[in-house]
N, C-alpha and C positions, 0 to 999 in steps of 0.2 A: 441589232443591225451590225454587219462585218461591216469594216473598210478595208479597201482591197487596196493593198500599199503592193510598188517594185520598188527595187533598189539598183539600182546602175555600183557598180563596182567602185566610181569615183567616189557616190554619196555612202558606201559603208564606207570608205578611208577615213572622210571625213568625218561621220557618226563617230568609228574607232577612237579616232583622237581629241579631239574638239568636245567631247561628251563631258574631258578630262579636263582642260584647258578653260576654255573659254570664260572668258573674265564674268560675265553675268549670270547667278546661279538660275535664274529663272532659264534660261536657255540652254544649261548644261543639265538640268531635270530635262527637259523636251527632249535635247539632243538623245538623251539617255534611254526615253522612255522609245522614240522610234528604233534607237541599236538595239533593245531587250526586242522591241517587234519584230526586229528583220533576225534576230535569232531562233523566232517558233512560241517563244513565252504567248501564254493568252493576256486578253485582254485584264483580267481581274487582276493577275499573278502585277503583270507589270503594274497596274496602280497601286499597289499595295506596295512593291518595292520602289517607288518612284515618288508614293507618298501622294498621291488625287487621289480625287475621284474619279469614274472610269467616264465620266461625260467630259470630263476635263482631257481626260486621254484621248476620245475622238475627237475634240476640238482639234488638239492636234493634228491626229493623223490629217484631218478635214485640211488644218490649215498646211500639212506636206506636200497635200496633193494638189492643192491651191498654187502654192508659190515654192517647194522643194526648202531645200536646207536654209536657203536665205529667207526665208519666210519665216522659217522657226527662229531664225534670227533676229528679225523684226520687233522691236518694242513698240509699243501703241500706247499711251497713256494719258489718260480723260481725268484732269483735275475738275473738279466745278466745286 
């Protein structure tokens, strides 16, 4: 199954820099893994260099298209 991702010109700036930046590595993997998307990398290529699984990568993109860059931002975390 593709997911069909766009990228608004604001969300690669932010891809660009932030991929690099961003203090929590869990989100600077995601950041990373949608910038290698929006540059043509297939799906396999980028979880191999991003380090998933490739259900792991369309979680992602899933959750892009959900909620855009602040979503990948988003931590969620279920202790029990």
């Amino acid at each position: 199954m593709t997911i069909q991702i766009e990228f608004t010109s604001e969300t690669l700036g932010i891809l660009k820099k932030e991929r690099h930046t961003h203090p929590v590595p869990l989100v600077r993997r995601r950041l990373q893994a949608l910038w290698l998307k929006s540059r043509g990398l297939p799906n396999h290529k980028i979880a191999l260099l991003v380090g998933v699984y490739e259900r792991t990568l369309r979680d992602y993109f899933q959750l892009y298209n959900q909620s855009g860059v602040e979503g990948l931002k988003s931590l969620h975390f279920c202790f029990g």
